[in-house]
Each structure stands twice: as structure tokens, then as C-alpha cells.
MIMI-656913 format. One record per atom (N, C-alpha, C, CB): atom name; x, y, z. Coordinates in pm, 1 decimal, decimal comma. Each point is the difference from the previous one (the first is absolute). Glycine has a CB too. Layout:
// residues N
<pt atom="CA" X="X" Y="Y" Z="Z"/>
...
***
This chain:
// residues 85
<pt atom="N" X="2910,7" Y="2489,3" Z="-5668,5"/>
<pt atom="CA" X="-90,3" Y="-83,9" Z="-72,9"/>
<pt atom="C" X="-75,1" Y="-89,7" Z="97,3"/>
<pt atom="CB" X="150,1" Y="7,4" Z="-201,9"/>
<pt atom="N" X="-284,1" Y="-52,8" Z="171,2"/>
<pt atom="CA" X="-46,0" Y="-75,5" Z="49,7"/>
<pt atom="C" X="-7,7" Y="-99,2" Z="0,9"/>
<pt atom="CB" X="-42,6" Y="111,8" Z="3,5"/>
<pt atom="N" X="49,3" Y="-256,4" Z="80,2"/>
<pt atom="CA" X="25,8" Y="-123,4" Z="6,5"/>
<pt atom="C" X="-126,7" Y="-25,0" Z="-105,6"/>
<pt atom="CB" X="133,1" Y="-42,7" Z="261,3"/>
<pt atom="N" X="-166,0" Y="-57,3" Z="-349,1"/>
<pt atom="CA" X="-103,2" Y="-103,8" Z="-24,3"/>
<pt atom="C" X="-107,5" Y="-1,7" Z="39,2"/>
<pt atom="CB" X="130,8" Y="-95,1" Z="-10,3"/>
<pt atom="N" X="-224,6" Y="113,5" Z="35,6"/>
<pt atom="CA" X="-110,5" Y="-73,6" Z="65,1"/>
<pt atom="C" X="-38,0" Y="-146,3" Z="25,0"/>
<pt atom="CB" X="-49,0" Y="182,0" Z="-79,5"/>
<pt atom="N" X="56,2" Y="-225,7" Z="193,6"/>
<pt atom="CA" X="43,1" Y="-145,9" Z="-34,9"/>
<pt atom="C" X="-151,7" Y="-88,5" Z="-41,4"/>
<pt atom="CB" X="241,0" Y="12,2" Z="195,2"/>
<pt atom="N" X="-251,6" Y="-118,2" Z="-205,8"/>
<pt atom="CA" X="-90,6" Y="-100,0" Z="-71,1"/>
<pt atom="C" X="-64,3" Y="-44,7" Z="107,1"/>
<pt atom="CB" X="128,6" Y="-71,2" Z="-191,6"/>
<pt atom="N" X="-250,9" Y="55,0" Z="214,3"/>
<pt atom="CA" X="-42,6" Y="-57,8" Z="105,2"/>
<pt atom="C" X="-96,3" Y="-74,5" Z="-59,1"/>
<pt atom="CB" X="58,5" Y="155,5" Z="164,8"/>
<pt atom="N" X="-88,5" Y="-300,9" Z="-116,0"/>
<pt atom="CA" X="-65,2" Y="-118,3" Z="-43,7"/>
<pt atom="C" X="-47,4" Y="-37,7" Z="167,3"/>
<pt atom="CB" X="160,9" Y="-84,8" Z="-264,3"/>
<pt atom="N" X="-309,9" Y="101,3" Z="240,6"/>
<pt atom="CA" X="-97,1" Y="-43,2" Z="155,1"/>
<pt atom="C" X="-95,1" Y="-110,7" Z="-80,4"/>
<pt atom="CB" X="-28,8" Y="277,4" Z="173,3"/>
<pt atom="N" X="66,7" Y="-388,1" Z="-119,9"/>
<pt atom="CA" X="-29,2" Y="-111,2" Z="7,8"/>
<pt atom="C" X="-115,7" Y="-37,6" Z="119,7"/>
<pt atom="CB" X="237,6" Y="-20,4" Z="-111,5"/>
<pt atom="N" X="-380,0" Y="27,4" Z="70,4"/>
<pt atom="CA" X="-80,1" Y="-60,8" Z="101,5"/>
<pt atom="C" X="-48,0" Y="-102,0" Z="-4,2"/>
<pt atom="CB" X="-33,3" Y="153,0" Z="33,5"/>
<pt atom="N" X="101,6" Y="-295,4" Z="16,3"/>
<pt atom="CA" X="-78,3" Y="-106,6" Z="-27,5"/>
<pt atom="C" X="-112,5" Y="-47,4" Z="153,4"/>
<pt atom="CB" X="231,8" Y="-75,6" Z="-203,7"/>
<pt atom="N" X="-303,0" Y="-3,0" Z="124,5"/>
<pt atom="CA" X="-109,0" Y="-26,9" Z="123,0"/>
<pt atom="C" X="50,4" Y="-166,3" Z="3,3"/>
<pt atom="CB" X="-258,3" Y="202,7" Z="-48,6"/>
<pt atom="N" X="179,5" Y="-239,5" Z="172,1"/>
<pt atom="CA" X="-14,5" Y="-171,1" Z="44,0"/>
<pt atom="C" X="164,5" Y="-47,9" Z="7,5"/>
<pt atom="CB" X="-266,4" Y="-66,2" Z="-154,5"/>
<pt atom="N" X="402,3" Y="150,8" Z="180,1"/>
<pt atom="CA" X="101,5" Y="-93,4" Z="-42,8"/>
<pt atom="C" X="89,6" Y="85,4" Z="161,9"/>
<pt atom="CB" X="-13,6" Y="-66,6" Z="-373,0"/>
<pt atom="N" X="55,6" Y="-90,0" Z="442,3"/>
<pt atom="CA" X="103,1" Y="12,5" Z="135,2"/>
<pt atom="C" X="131,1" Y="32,8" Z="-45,5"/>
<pt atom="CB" X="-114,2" Y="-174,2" Z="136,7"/>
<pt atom="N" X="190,9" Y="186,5" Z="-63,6"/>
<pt atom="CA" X="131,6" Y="31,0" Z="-19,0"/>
<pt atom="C" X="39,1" Y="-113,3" Z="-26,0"/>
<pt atom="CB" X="31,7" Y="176,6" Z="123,3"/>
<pt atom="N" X="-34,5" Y="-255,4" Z="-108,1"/>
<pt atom="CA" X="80,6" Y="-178,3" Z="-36,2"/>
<pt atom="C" X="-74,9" Y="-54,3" Z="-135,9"/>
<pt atom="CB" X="31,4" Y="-97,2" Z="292,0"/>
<pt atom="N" X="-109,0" Y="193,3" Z="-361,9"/>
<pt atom="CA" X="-42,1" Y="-47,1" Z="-149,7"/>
<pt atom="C" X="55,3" Y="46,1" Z="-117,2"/>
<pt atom="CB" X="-181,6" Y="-20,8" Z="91,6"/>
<pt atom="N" X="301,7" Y="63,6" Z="-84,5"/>
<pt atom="CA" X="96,7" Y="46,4" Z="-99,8"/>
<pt atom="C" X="116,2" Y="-98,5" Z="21,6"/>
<pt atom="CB" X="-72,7" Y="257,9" Z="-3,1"/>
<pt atom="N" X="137,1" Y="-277,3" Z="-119,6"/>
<pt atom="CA" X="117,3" Y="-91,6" Z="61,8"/>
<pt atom="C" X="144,8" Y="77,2" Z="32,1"/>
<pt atom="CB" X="-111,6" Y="-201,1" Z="-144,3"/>
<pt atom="N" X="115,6" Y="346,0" Z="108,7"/>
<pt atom="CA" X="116,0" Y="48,4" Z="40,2"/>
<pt atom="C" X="2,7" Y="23,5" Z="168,4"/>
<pt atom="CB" X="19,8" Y="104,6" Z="-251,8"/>
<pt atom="N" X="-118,4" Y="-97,9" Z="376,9"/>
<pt atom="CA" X="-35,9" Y="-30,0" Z="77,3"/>
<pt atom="C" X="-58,9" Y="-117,9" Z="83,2"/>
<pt atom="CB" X="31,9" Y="173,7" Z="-98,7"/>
<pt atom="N" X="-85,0" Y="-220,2" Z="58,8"/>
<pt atom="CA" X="-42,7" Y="-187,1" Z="10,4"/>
<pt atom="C" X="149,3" Y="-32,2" Z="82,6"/>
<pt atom="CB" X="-166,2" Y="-86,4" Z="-292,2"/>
<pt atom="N" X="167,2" Y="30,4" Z="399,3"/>
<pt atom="CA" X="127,3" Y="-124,7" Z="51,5"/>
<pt atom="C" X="37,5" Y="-88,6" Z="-55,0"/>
<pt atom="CB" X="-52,0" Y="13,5" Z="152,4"/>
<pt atom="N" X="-40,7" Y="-106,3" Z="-230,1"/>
<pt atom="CA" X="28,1" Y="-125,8" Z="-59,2"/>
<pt atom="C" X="46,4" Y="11,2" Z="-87,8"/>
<pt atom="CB" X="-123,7" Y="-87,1" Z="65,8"/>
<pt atom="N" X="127,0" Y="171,6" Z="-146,0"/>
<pt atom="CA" X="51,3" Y="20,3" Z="-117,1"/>
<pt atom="C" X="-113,7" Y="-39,2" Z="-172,5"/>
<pt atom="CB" X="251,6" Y="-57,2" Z="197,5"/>
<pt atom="N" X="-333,1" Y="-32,1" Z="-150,4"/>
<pt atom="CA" X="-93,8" Y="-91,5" Z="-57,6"/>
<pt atom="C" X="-88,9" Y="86,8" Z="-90,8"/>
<pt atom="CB" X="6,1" Y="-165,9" Z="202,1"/>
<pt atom="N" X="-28,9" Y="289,0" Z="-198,4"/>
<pt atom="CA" X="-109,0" Y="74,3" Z="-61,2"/>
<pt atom="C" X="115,7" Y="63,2" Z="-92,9"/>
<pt atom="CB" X="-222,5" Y="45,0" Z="198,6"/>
<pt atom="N" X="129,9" Y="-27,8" Z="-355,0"/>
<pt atom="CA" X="101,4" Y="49,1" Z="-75,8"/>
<pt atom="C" X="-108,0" Y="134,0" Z="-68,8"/>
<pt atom="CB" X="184,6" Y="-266,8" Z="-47,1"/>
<pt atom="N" X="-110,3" Y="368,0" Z="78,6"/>
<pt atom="CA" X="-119,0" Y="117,7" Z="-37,0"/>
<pt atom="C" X="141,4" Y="125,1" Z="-89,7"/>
<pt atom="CB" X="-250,9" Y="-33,3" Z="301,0"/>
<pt atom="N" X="313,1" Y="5,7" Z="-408,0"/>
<pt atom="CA" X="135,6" Y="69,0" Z="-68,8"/>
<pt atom="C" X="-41,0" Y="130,3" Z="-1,4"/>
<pt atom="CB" X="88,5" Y="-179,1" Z="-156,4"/>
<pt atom="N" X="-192,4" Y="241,1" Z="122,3"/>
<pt atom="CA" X="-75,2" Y="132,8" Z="-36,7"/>
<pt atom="C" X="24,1" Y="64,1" Z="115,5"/>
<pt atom="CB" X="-182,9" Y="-68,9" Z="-152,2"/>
<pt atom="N" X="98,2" Y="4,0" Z="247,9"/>
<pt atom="CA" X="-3,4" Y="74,3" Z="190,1"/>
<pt atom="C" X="155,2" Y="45,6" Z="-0,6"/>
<pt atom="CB" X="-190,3" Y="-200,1" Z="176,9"/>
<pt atom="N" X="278,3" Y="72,7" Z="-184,3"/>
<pt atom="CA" X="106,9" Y="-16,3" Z="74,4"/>
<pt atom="C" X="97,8" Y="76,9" Z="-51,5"/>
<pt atom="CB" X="-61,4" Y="-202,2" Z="64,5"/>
<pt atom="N" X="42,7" Y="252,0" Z="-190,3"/>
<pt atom="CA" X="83,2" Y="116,3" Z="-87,5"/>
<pt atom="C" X="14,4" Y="124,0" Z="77,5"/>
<pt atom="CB" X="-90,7" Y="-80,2" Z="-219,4"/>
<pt atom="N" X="-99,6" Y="111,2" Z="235,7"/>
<pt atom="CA" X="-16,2" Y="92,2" Z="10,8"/>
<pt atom="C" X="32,4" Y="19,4" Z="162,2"/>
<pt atom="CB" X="-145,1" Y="5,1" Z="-224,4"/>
<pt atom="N" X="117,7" Y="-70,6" Z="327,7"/>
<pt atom="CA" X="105,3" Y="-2,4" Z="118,6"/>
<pt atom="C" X="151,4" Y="40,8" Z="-33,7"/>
<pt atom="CB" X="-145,7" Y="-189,6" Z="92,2"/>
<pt atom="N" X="217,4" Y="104,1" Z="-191,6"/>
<pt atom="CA" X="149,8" Y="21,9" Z="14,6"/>
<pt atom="C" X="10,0" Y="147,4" Z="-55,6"/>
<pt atom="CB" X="89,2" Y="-264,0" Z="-33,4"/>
<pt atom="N" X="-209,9" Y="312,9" Z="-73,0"/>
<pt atom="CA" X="69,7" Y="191,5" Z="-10,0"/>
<pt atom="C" X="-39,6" Y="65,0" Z="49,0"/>
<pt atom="CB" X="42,0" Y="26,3" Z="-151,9"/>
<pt atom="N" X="-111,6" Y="-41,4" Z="238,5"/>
<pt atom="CA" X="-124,6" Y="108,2" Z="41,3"/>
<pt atom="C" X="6,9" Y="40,5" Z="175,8"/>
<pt atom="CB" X="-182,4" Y="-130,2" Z="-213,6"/>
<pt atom="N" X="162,9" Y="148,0" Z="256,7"/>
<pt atom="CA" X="-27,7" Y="60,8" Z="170,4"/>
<pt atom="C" X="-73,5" Y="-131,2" Z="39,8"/>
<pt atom="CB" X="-46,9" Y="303,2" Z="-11,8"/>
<pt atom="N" X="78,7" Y="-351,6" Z="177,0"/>
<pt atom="CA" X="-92,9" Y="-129,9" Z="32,6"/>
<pt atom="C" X="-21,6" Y="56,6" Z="168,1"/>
<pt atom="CB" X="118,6" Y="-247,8" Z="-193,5"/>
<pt atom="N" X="-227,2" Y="228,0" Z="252,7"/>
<pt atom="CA" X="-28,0" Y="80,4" Z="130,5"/>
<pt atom="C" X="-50,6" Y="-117,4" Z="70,9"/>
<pt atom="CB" X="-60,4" Y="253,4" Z="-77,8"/>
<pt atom="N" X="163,8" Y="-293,8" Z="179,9"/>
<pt atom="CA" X="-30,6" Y="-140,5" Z="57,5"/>
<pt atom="C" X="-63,1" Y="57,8" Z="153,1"/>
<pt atom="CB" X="224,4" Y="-175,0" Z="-141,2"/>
<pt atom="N" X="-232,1" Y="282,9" Z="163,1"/>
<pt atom="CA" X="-104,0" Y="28,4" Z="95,4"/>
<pt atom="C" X="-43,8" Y="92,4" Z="-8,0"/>
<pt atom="CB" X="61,1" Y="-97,0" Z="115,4"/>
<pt atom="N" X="-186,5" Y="56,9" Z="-136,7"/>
<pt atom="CA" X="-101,9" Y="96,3" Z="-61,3"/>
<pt atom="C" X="-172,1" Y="-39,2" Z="70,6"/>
<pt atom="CB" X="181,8" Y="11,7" Z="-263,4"/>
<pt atom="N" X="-233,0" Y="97,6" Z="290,2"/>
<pt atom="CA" X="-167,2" Y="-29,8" Z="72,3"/>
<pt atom="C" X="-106,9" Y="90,0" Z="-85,8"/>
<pt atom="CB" X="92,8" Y="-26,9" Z="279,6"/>
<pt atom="N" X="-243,5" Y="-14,8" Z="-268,7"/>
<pt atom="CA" X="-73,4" Y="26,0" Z="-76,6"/>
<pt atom="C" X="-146,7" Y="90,1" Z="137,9"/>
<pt atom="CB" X="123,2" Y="-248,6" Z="-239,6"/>
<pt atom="N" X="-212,0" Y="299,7" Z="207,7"/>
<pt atom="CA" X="-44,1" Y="51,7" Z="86,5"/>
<pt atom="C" X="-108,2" Y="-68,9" Z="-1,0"/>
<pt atom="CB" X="107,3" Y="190,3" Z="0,4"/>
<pt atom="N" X="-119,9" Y="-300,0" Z="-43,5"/>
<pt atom="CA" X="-163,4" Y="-72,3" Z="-20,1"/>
<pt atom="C" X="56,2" Y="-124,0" Z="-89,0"/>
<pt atom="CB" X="-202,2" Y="241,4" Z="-16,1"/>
<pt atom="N" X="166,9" Y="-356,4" Z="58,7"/>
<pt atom="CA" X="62,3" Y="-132,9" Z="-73,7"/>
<pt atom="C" X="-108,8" Y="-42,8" Z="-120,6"/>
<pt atom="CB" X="127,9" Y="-100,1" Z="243,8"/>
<pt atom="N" X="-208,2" Y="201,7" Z="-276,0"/>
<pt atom="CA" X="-72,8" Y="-64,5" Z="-118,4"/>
<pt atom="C" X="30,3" Y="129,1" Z="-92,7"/>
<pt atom="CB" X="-212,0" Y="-175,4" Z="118,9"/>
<pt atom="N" X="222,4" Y="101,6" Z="-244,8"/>
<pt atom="CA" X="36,2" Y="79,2" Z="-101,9"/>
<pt atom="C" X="-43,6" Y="113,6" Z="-74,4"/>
<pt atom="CB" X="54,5" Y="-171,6" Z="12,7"/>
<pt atom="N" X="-246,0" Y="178,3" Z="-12,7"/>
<pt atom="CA" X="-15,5" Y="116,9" Z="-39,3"/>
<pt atom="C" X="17,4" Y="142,3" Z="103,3"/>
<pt atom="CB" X="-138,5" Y="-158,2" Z="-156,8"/>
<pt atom="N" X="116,0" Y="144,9" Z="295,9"/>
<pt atom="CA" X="40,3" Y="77,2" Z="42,4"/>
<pt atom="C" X="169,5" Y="60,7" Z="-17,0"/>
<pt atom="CB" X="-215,7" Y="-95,4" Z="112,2"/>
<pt atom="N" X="291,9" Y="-22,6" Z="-83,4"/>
<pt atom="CA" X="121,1" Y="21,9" Z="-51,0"/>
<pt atom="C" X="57,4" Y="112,0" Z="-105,0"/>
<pt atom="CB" X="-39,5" Y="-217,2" Z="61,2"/>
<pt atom="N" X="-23,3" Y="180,9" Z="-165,0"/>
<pt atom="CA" X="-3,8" Y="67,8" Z="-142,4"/>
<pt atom="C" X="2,7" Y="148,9" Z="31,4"/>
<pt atom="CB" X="-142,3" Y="-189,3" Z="-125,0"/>
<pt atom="N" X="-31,7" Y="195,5" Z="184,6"/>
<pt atom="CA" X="-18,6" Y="134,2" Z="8,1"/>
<pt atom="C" X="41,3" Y="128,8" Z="60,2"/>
<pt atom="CB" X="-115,3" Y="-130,7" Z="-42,0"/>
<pt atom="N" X="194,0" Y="43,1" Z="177,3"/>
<pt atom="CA" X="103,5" Y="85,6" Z="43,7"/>
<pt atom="C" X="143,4" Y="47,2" Z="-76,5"/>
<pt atom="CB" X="-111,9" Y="-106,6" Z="185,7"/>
<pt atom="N" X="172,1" Y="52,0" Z="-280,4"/>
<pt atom="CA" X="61,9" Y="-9,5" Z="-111,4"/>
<pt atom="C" X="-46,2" Y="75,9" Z="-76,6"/>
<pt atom="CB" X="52,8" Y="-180,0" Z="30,0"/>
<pt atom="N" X="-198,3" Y="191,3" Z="-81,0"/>
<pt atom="CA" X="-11,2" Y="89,0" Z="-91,1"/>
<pt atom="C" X="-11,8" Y="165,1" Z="37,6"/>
<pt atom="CB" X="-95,3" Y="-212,5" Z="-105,0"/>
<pt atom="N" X="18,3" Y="192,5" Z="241,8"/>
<pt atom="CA" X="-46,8" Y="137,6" Z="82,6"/>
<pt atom="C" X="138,5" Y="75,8" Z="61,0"/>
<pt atom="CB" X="-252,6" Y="-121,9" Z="84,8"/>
<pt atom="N" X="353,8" Y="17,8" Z="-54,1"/>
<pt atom="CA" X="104,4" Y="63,5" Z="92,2"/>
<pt atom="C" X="-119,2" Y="23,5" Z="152,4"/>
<pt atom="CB" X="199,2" Y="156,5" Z="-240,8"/>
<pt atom="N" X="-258,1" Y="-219,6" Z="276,7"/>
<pt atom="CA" X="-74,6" Y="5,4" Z="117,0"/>
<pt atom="C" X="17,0" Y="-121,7" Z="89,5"/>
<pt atom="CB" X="-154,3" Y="140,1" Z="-123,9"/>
<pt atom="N" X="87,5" Y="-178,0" Z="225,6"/>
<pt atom="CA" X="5,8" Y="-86,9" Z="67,5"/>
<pt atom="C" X="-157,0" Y="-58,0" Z="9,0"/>
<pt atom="CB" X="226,9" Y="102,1" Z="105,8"/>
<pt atom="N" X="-268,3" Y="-221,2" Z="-77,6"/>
<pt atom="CA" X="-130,6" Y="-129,5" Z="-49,2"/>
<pt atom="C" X="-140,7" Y="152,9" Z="90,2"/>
<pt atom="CB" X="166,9" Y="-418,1" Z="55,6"/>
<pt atom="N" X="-98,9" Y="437,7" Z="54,3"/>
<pt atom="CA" X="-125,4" Y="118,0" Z="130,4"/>
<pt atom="C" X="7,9" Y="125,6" Z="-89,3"/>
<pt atom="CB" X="73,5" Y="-67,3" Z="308,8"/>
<pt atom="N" X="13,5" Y="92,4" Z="-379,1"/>
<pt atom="CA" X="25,6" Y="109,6" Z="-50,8"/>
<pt atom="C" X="-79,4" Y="29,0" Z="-144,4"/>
<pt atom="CB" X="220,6" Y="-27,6" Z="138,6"/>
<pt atom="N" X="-191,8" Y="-53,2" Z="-222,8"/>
<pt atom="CA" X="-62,4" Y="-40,6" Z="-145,6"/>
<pt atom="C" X="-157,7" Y="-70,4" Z="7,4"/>
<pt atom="CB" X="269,0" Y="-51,1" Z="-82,4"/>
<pt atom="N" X="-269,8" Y="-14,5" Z="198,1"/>
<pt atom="CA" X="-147,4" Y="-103,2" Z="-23,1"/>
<pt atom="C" X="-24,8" Y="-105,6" Z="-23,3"/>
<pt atom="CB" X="-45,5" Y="120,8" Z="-53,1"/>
<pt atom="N" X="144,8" Y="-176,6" Z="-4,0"/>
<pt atom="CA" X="-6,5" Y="-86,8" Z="-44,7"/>
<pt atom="C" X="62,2" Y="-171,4" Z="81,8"/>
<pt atom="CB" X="-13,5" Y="227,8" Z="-189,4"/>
<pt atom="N" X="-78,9" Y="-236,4" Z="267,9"/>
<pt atom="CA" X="43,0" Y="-105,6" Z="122,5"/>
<pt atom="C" X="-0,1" Y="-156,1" Z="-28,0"/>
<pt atom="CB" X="-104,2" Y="173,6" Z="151,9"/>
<pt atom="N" X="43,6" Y="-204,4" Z="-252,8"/>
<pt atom="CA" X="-78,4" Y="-122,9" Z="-73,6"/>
<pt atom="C" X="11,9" Y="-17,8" Z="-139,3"/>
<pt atom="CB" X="-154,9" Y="26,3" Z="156,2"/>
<pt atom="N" X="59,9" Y="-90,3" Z="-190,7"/>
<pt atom="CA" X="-40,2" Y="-38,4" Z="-155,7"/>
<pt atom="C" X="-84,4" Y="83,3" Z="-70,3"/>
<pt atom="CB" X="15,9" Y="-210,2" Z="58,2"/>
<pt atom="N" X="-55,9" Y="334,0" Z="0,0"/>
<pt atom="CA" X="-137,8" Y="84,2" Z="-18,0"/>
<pt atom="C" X="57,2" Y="62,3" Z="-154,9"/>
<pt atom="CB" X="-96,9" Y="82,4" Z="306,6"/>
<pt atom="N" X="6,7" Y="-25,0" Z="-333,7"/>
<pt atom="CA" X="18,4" Y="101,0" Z="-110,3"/>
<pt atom="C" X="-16,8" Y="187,4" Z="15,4"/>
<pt atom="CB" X="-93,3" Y="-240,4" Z="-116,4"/>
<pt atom="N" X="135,3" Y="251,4" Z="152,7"/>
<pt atom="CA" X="44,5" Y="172,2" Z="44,5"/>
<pt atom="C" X="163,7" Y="59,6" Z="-58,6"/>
<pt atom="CB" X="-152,6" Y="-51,7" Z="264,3"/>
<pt atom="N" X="120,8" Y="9,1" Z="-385,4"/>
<pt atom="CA" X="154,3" Y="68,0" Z="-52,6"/>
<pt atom="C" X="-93,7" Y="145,9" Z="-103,9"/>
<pt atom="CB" X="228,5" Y="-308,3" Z="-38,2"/>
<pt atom="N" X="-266,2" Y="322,0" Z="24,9"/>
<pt atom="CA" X="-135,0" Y="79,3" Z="-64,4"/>
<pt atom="C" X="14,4" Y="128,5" Z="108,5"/>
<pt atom="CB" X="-197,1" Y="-233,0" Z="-96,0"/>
<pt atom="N" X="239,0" Y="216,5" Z="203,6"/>
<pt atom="CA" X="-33,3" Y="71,7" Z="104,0"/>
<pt atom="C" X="121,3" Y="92,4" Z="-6,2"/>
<pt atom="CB" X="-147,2" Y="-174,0" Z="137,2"/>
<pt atom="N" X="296,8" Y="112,5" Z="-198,5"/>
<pt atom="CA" X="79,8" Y="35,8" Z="67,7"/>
<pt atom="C" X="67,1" Y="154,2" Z="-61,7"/>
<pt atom="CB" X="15,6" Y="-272,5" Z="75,8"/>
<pt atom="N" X="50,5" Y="349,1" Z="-40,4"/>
<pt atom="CA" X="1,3" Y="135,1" Z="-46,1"/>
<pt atom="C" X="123,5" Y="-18,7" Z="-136,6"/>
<pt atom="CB" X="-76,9" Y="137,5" Z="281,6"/>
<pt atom="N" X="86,9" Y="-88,2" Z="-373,6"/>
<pt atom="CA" X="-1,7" Y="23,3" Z="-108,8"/>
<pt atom="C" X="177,7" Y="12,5" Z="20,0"/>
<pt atom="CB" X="-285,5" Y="106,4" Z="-68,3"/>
***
């Protein structure tokens, strides 16, 4: 028999550091229960890198399975129109 297929929940938020959740935060001071749930059931990847620090490129490598030289998408431009099907 075959295992389950398991559940996968991809969470892309924009504008937010690692110290803006409070299950991460040091101080303890930020209270975010929702985030912090979903930290305690879920997978958490404390080192982790991105191939371009702005977000729509980000994305699009995510969506393409490509890389920013690879897909086109280096900036803020609009060339998702472009991208193969």
C-alpha cells in the first residue's frame, strides 16, 4: 500500500525578517499565535538562501523551477507572459 500523500502548505509572505514572528523573535515581545502554531506543526528551515533578494524575481523562480538568468526575470519588469507554459 501506499503511504498518504502528504499536505503541503507554501506560505509566501513578502516585507517580513526572521525576527517578525514571535515563535522566532528573541525577546519574546511579538505575539503572532497563527505563525507560531503553524511553526510548532509544520517543517521550519533555519538555513535557507534565495537567488535574488527581491521578491518578484524570487517568486518566479518558484514558479518556473528555474533560476532569475535562466527565467528572466531579474527585477520588477513584466515578462511572466514570456514564460513557457
Amino acid at each position: 500500500m501506499r503511504p498518504p500523500a502528504p499536505h503541503i502548505l507554501l506560505l509566501v509572505t513578502d516585507q517580513h525578517r526572521w525576527d517578525a514572528f514571535g515563535g522566532l523573535e528573541p525577546s519574546g515581545q511579538l505575539r503572532t499565535p497563527n505563525f507560531d502554531r503553524l511553526f510548532e506543526g509544520g517543517a521550519r528551515f533555519d538555513r535557507h538562501y534565495t537567488s535574488t533578494p527581491s521578491c518578484t524575481p524570487a517568486r518566479a523562480a518558484l514558479l518556473t523551477g528555474r533560476s532569475p538568468w535562466r527565467h528572466g526575470e531579474l527585477g520588477y519588469g513584466s515578462i511572466a507572459h514570456d514564460y513557457a507554459p
